[in-house]
C-alpha positions in Angstrom: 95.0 92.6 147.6 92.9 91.5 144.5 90.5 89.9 146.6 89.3 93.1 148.3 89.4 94.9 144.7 86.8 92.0 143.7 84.7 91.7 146.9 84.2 95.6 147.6 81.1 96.2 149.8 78.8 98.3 148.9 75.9 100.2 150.3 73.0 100.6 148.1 69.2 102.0 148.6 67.3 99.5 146.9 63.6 99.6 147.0 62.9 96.8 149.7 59.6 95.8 147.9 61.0 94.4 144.7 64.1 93.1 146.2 61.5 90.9 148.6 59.7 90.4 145.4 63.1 88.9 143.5 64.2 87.1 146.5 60.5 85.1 146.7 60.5 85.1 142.3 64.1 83.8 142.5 63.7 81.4 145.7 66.9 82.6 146.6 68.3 81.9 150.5 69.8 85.6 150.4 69.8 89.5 149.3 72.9 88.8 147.9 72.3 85.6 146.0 69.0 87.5 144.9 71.3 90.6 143.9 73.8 88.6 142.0 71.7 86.9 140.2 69.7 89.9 139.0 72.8 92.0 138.0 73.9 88.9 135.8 70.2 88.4 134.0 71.1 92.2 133.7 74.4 92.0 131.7 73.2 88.8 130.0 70.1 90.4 128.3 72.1 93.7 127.5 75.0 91.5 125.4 72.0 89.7 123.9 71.4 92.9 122.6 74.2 93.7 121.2 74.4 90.8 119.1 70.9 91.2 117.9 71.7 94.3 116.9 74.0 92.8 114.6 71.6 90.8 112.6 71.1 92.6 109.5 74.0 94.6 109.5 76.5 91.8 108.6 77.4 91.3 105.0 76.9 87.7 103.9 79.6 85.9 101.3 78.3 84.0 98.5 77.4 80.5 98.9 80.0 77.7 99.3 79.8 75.4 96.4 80.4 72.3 98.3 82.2 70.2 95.1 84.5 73.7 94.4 85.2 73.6 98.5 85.8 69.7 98.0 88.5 70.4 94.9 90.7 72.4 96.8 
């Protein structure tokens, strides 16, 4: 049962000249490999950024003083 929830086909209109495009780009055997592929560069970039949206926005502590770190 949880193999069909993770393997669900799908039927998508995809514009034929950039998948051809990926698929030559990507040397990639299939549509699928070339698909897969894309959609995780895709999910990469987008957490990427995320996290660079953090930059800035976190609140550094003060410096360690290593000999005060070393006491304890």
């Amino acid at each position: 049962m949880m193999c069909k929830l993770l393997h669900m086909p799908t039927n998508l209109a995809i514009d034929d000249q950039l998948l051809q495009e990926a698929l030559e780009v990507g040397h990639h055997k299939t549509k699928k490999d070339t698909v897969n592929e894309a959609l995780k560069e895709y999910i990469q970039r987008r957490q990427q950024r995320q996290v660079l949206k953090l930059f800035g926005s976190l609140v550094a502590e003060d410096p360690i003083d290593p000999k005060a770190f070393r006491r304890r």
